[in-house]
Backbone as XML, in Angstrom:
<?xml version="1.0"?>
<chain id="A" units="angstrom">
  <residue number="1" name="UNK">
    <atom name="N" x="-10.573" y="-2.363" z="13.616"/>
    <atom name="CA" x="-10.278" y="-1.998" z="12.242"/>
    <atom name="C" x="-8.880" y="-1.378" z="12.212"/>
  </residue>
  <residue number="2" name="UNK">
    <atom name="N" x="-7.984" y="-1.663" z="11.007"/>
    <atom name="CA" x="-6.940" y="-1.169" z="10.760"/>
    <atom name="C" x="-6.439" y="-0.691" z="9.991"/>
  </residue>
  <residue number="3" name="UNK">
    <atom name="N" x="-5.804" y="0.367" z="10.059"/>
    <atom name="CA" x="-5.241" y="0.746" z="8.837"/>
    <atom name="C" x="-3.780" y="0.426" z="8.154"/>
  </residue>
  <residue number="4" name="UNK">
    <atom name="N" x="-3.191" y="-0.060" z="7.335"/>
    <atom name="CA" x="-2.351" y="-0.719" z="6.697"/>
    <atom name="C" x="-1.389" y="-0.030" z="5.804"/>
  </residue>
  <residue number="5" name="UNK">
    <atom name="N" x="-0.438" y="0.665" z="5.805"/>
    <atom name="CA" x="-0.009" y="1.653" z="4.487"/>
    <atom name="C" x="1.387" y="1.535" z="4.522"/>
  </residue>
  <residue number="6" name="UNK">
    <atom name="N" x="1.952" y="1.314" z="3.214"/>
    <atom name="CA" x="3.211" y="1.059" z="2.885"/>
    <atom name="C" x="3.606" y="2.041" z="2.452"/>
  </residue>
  <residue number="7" name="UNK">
    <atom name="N" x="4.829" y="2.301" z="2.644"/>
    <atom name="CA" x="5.653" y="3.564" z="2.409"/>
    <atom name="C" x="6.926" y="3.363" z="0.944"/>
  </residue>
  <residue number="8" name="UNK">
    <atom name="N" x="6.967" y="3.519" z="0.193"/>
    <atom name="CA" x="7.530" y="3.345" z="-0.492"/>
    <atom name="C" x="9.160" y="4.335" z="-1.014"/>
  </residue>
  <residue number="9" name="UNK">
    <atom name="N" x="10.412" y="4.733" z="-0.555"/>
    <atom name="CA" x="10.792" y="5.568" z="-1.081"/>
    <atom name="C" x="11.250" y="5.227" z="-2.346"/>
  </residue>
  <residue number="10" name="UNK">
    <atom name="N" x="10.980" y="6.213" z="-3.436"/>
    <atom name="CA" x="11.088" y="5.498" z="-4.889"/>
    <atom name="C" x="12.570" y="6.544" z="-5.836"/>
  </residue>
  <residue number="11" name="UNK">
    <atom name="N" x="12.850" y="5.999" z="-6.902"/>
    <atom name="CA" x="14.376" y="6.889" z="-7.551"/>
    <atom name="C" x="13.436" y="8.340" z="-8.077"/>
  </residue>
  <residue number="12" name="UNK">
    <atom name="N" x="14.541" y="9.092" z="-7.847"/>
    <atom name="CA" x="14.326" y="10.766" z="-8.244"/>
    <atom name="C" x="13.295" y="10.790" z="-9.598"/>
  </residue>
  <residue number="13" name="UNK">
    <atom name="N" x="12.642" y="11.300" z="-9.558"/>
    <atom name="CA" x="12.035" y="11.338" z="-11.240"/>
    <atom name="C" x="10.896" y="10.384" z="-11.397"/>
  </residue>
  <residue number="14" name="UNK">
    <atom name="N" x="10.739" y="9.497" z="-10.687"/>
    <atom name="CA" x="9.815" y="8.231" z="-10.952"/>
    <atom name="C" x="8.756" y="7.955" z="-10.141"/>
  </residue>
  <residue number="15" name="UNK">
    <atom name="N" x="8.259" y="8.825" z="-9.007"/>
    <atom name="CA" x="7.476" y="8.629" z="-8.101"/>
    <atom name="C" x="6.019" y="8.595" z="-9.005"/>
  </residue>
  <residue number="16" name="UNK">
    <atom name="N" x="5.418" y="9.612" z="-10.002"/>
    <atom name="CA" x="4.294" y="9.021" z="-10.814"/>
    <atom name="C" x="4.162" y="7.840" z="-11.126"/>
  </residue>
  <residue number="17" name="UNK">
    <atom name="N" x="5.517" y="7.678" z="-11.887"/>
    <atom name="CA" x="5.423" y="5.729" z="-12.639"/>
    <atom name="C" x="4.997" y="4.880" z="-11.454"/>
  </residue>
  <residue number="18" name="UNK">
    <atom name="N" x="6.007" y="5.210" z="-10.470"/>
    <atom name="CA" x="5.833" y="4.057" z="-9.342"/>
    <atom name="C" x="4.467" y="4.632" z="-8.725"/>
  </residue>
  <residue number="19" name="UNK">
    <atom name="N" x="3.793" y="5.188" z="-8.507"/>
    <atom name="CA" x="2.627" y="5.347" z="-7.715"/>
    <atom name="C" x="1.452" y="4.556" z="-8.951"/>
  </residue>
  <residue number="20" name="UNK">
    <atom name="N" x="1.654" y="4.920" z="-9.953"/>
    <atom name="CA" x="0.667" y="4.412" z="-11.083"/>
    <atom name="C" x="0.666" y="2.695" z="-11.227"/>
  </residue>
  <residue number="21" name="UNK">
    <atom name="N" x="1.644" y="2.057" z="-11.373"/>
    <atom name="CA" x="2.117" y="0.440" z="-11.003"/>
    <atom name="C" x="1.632" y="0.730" z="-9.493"/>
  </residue>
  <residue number="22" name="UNK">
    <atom name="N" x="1.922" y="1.087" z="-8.520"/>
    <atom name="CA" x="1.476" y="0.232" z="-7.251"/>
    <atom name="C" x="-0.354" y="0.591" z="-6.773"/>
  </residue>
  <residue number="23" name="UNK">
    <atom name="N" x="-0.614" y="1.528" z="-7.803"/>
    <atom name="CA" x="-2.009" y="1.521" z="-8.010"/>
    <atom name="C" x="-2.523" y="0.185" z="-8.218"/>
  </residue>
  <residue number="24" name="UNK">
    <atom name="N" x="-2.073" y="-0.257" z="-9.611"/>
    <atom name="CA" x="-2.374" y="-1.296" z="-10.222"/>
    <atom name="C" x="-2.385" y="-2.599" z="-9.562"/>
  </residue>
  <residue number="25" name="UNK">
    <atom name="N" x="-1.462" y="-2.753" z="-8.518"/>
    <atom name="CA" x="-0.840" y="-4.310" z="-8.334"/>
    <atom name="C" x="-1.746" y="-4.224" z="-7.034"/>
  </residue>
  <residue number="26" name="UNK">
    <atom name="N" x="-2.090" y="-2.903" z="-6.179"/>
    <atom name="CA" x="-3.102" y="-3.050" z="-5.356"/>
    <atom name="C" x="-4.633" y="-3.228" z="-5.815"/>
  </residue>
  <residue number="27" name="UNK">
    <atom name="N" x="-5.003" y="-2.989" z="-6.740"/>
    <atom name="CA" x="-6.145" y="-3.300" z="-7.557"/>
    <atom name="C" x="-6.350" y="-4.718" z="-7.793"/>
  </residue>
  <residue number="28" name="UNK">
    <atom name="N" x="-5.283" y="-5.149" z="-8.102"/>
    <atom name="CA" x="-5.158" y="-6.845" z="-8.628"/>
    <atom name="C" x="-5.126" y="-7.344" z="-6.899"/>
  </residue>
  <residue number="29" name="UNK">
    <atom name="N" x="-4.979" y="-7.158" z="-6.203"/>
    <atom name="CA" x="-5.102" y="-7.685" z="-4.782"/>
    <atom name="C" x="-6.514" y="-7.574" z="-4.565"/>
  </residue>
  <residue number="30" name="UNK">
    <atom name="N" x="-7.420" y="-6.566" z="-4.655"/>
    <atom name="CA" x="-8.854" y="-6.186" z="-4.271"/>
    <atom name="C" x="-9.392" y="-7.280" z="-5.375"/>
  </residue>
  <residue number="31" name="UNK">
    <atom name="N" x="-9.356" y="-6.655" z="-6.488"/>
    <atom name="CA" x="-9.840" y="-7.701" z="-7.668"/>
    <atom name="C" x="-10.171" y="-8.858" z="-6.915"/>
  </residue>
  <residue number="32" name="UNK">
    <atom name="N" x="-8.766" y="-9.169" z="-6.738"/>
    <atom name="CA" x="-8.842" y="-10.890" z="-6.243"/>
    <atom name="C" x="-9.494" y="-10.825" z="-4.839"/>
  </residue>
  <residue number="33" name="UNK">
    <atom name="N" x="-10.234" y="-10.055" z="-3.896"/>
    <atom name="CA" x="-10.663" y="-10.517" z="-2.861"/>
    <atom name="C" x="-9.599" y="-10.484" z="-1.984"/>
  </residue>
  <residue number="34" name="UNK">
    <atom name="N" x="-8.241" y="-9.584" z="-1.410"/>
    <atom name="CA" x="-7.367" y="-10.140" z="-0.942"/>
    <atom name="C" x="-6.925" y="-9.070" z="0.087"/>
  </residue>
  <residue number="35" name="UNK">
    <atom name="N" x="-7.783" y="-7.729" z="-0.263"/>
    <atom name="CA" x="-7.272" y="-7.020" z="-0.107"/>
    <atom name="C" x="-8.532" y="-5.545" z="-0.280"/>
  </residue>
  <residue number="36" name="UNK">
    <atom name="N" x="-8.850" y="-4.762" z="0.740"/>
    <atom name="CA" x="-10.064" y="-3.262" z="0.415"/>
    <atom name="C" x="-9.631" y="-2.825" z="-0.878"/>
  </residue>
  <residue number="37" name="UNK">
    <atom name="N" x="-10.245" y="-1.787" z="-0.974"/>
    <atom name="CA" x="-9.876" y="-0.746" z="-2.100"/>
    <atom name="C" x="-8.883" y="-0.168" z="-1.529"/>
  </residue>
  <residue number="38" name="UNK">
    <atom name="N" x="-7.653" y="0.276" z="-2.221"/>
    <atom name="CA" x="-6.281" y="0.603" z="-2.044"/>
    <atom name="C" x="-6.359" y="2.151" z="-2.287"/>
  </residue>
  <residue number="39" name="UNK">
    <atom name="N" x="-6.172" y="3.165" z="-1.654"/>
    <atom name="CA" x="-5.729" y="4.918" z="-2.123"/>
    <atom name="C" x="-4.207" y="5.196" z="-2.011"/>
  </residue>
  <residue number="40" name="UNK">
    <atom name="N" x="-3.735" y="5.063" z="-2.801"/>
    <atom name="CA" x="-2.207" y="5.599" z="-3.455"/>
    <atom name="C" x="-2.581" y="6.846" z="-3.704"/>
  </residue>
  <residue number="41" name="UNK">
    <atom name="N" x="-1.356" y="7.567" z="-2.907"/>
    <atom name="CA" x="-1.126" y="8.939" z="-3.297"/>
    <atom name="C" x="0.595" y="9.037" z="-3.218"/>
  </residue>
  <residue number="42" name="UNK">
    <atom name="N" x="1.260" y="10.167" z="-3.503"/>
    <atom name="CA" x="2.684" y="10.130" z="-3.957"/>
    <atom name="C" x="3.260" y="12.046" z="-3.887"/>
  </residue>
  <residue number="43" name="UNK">
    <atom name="N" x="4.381" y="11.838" z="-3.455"/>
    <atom name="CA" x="5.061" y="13.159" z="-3.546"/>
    <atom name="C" x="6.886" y="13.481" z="-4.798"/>
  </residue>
  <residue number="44" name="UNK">
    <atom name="N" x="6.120" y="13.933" z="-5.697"/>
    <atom name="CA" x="7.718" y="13.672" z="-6.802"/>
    <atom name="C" x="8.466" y="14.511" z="-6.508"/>
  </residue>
  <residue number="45" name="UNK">
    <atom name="N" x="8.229" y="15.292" z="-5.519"/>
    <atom name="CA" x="8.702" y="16.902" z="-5.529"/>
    <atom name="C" x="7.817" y="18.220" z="-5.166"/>
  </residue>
  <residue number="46" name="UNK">
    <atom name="N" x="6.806" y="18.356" z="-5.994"/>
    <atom name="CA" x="6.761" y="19.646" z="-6.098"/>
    <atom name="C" x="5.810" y="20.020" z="-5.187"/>
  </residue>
  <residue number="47" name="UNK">
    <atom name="N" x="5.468" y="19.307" z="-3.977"/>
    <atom name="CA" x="4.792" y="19.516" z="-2.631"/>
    <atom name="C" x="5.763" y="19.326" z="-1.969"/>
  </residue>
  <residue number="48" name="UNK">
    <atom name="N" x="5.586" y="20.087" z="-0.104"/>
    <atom name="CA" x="6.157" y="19.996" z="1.092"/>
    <atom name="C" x="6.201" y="19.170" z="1.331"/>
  </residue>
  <residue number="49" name="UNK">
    <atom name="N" x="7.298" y="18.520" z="2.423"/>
    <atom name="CA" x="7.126" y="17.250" z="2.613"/>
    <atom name="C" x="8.542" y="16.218" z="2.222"/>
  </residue>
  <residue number="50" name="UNK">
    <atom name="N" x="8.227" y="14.811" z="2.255"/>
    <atom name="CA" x="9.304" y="13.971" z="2.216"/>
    <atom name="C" x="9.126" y="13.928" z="0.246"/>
  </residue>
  <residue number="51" name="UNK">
    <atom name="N" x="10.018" y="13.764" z="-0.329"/>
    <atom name="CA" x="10.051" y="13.664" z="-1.846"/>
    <atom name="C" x="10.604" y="12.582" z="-2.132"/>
  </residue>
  <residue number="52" name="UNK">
    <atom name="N" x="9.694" y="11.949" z="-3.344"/>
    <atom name="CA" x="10.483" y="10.770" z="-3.912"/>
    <atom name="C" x="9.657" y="9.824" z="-3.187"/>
  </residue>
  <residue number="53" name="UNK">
    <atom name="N" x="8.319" y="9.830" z="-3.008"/>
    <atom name="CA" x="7.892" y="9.235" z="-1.760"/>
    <atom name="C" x="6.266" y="8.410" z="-2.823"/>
  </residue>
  <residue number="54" name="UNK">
    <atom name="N" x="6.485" y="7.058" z="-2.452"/>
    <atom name="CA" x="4.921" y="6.721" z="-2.779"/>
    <atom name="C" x="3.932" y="6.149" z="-1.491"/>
  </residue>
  <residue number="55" name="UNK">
    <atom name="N" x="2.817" y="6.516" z="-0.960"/>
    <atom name="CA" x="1.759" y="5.391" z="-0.044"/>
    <atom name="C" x="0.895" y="5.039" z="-0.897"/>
  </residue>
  <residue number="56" name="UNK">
    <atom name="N" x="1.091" y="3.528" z="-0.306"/>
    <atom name="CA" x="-0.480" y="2.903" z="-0.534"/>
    <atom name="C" x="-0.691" y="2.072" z="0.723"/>
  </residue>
  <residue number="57" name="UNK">
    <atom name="N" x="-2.338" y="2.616" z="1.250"/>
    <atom name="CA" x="-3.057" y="2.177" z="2.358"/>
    <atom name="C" x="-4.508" y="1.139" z="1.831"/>
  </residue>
  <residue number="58" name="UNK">
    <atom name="N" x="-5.043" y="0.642" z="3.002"/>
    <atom name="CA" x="-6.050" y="0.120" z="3.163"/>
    <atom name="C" x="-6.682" y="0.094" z="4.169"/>
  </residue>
  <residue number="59" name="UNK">
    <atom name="N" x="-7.330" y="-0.610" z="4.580"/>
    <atom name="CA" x="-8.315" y="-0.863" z="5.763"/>
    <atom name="C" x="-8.521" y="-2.448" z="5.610"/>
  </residue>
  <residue number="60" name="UNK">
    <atom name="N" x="-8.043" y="-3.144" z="6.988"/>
    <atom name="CA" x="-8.836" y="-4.531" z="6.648"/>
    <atom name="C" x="-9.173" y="-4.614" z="8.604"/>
  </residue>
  <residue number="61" name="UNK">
    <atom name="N" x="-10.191" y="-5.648" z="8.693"/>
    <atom name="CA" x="-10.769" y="-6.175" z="10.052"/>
    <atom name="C" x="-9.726" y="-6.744" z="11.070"/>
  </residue>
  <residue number="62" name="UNK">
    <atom name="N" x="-8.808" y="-7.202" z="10.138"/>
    <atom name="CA" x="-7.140" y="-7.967" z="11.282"/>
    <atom name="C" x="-6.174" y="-7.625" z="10.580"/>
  </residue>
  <residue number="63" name="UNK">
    <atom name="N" x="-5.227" y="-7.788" z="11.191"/>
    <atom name="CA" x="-3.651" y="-8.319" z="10.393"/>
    <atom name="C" x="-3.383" y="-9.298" z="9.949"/>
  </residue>
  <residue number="64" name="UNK">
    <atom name="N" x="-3.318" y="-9.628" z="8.937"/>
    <atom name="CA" x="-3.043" y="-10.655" z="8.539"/>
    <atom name="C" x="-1.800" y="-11.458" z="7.865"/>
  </residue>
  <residue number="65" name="UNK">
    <atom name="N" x="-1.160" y="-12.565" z="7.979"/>
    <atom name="CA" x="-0.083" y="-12.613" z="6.627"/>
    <atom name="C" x="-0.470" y="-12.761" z="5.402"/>
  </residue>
  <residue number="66" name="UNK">
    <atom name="N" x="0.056" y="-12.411" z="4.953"/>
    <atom name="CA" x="0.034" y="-12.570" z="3.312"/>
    <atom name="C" x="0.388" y="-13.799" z="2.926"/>
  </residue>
  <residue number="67" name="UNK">
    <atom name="N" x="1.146" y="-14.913" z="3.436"/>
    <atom name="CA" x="1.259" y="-16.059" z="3.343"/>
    <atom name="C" x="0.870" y="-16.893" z="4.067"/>
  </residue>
  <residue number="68" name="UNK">
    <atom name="N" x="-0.715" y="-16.565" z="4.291"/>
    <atom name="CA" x="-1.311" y="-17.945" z="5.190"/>
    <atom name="C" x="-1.911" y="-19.086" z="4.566"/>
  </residue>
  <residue number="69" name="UNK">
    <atom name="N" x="-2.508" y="-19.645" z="5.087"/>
    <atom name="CA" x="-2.827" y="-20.921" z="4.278"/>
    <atom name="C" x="-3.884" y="-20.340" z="3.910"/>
  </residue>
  <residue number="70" name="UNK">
    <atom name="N" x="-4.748" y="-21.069" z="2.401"/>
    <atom name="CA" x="-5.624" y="-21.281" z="1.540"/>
    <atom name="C" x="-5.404" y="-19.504" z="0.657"/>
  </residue>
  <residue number="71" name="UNK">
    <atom name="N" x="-4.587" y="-18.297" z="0.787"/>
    <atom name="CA" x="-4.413" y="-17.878" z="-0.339"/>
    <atom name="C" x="-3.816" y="-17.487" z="-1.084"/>
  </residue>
  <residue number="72" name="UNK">
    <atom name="N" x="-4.784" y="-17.691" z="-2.428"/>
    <atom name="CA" x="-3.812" y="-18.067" z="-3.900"/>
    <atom name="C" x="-2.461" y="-17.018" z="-3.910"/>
  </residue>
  <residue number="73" name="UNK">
    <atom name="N" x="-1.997" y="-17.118" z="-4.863"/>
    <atom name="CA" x="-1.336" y="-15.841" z="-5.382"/>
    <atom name="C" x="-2.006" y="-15.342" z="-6.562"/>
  </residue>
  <residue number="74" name="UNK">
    <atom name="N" x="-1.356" y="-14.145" z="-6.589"/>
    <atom name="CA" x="-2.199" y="-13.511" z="-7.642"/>
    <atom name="C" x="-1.444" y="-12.600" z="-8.593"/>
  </residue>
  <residue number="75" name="UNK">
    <atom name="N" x="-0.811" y="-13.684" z="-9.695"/>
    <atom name="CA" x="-0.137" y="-13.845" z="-10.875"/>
    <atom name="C" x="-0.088" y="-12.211" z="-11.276"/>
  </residue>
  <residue number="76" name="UNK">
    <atom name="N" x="-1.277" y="-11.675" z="-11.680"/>
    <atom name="CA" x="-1.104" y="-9.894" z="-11.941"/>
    <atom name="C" x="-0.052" y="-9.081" z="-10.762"/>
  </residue>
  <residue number="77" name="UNK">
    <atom name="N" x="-0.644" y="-9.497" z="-9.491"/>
    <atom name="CA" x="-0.227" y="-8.831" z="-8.743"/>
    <atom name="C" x="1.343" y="-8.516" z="-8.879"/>
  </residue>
  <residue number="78" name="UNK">
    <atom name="N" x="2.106" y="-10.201" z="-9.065"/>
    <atom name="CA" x="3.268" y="-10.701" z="-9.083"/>
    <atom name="C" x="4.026" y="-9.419" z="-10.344"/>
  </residue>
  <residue number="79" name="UNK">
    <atom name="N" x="3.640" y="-9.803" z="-11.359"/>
    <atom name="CA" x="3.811" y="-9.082" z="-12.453"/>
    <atom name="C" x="4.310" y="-7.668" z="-12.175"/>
  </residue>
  <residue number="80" name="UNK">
    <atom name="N" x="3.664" y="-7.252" z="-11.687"/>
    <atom name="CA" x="3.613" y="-5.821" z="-11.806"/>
    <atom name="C" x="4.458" y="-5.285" z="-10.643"/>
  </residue>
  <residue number="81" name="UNK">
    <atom name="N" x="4.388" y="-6.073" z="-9.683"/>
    <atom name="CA" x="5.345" y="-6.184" z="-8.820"/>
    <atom name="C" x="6.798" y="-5.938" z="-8.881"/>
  </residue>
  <residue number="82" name="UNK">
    <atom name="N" x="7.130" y="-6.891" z="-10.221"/>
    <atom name="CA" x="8.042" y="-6.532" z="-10.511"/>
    <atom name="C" x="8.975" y="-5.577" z="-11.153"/>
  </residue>
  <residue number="83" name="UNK">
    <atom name="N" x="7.865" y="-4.842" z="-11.849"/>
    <atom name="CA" x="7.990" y="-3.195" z="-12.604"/>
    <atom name="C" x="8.057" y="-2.600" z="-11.012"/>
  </residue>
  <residue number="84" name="UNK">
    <atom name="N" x="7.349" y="-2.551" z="-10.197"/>
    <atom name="CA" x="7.513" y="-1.661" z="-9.365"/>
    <atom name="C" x="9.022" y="-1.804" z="-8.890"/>
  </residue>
  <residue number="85" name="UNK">
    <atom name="N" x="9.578" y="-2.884" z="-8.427"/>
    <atom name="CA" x="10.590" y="-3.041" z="-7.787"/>
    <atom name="C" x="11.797" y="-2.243" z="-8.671"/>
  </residue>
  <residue number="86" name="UNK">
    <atom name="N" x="11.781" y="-1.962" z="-9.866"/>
    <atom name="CA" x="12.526" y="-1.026" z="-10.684"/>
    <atom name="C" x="12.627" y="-0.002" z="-10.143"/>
  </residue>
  <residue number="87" name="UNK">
    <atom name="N" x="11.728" y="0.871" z="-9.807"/>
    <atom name="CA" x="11.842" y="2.052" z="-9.101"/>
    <atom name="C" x="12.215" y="2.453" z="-7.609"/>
  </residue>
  <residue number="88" name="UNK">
    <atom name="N" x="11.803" y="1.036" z="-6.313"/>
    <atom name="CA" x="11.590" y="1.373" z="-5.418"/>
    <atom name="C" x="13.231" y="1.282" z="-4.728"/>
  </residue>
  <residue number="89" name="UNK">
    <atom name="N" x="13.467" y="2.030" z="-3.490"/>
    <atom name="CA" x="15.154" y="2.132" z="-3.610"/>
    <atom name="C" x="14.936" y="1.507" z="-1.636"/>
  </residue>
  <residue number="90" name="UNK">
    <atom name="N" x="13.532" y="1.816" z="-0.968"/>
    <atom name="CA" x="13.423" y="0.556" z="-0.082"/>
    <atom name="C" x="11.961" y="1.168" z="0.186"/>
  </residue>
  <residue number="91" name="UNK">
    <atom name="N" x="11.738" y="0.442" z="0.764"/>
    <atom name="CA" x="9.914" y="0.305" z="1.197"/>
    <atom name="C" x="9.880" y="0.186" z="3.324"/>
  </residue>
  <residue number="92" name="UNK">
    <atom name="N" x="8.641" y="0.792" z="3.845"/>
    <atom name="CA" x="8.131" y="-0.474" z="5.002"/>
    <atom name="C" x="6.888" y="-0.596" z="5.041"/>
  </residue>
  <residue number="93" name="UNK">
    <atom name="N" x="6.646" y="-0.858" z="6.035"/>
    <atom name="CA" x="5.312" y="-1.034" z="6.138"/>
    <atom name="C" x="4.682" y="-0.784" z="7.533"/>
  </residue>
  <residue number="94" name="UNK">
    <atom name="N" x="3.356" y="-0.108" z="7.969"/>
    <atom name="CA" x="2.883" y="0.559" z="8.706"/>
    <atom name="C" x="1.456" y="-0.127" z="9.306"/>
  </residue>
  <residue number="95" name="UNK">
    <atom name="N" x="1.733" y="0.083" z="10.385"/>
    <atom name="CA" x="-0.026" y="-0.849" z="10.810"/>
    <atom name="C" x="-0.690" y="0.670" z="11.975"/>
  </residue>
  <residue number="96" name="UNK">
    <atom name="N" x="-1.989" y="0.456" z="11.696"/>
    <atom name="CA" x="-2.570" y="1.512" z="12.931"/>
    <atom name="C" x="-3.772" y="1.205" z="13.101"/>
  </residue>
  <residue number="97" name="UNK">
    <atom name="N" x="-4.318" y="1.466" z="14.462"/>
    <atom name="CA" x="-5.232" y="0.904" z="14.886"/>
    <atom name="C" x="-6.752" y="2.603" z="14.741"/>
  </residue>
  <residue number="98" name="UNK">
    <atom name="N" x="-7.451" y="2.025" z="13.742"/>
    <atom name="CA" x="-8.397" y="3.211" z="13.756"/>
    <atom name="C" x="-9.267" y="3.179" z="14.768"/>
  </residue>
  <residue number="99" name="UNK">
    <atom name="N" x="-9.538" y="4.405" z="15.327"/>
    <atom name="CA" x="-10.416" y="5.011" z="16.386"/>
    <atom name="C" x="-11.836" y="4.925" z="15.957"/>
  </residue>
  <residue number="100" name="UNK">
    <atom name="N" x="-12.643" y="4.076" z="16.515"/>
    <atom name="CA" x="-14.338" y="3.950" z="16.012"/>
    <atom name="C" x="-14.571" y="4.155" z="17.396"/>
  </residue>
  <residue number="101" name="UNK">
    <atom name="N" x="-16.174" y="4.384" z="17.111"/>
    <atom name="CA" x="-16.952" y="4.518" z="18.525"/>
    <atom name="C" x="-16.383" y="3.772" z="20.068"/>
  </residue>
  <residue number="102" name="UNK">
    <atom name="N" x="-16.687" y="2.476" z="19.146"/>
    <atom name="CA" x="-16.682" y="1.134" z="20.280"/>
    <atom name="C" x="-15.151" y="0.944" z="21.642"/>
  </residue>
  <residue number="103" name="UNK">
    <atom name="N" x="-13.832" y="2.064" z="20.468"/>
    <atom name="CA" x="-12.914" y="2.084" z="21.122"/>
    <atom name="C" x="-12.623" y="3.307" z="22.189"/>
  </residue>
  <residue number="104" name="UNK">
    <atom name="N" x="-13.623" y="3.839" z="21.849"/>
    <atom name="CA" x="-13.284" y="5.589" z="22.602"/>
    <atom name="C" x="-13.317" y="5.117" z="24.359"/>
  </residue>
  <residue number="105" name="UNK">
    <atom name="N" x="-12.951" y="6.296" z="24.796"/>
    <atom name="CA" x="-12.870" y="6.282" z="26.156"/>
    <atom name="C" x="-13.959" y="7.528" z="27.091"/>
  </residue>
  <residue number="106" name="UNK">
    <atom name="N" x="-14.127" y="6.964" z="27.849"/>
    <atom name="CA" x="-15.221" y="8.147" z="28.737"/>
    <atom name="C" x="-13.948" y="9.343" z="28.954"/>
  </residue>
  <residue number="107" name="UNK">
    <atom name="N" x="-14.127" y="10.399" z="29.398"/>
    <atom name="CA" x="-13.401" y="11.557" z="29.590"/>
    <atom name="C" x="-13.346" y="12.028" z="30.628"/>
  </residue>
</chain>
């Protein structure tokens, strides 16, 4: 199992807007089957920490591309996508491998 979370740094002032759109466009990914339930959270400022900052994570079974064969696109997603890209000033993206039972080690 993995965990998946994009980092977003977004313009001064706008980290709500942009966390609220990349809510959305991760919703339209789940919607469509494409993607877990998404938790966006965001820093505008007025917490410790990096500012100006949006994540959104998931959990899926592999890595996968996003452009493999047989799936669709997903027209909402696209959309909204593009409101986000208004705000975002660069993004990456993060992979991690979660710790379950099956992976632990004797001691």
């Amino acid at each position: 199992m993995y965990v998946i979370r994009r980092v977003y740094e977004v313009k001064p002032g706008s980290a709500r807007r942009a966390a609220t759109l990349i809510k959305q466009q991760g919703d339209a990914y789940t919607k469509a089957g494409q993607r877990s339930e998404v938790r966006v959270y965001f820093n505008g400022g007025t917490l410790p920490g990096d500012t100006n900052r949006v994540y959104m994570e998931w959990t899926d079974e592999v890595i996968n591309s996003p452009y493999r064969e047989g799936v669709p696109s997903v027209p909402e997603a696209s959309e909204i996508g593009a409101k986000v890209r208004e705000h975002v000033i660069s993004q990456r993206i993060e992979f991690y491998e979660m710790m379950v039972p099956a992976k632990m080690q004797d001691a």
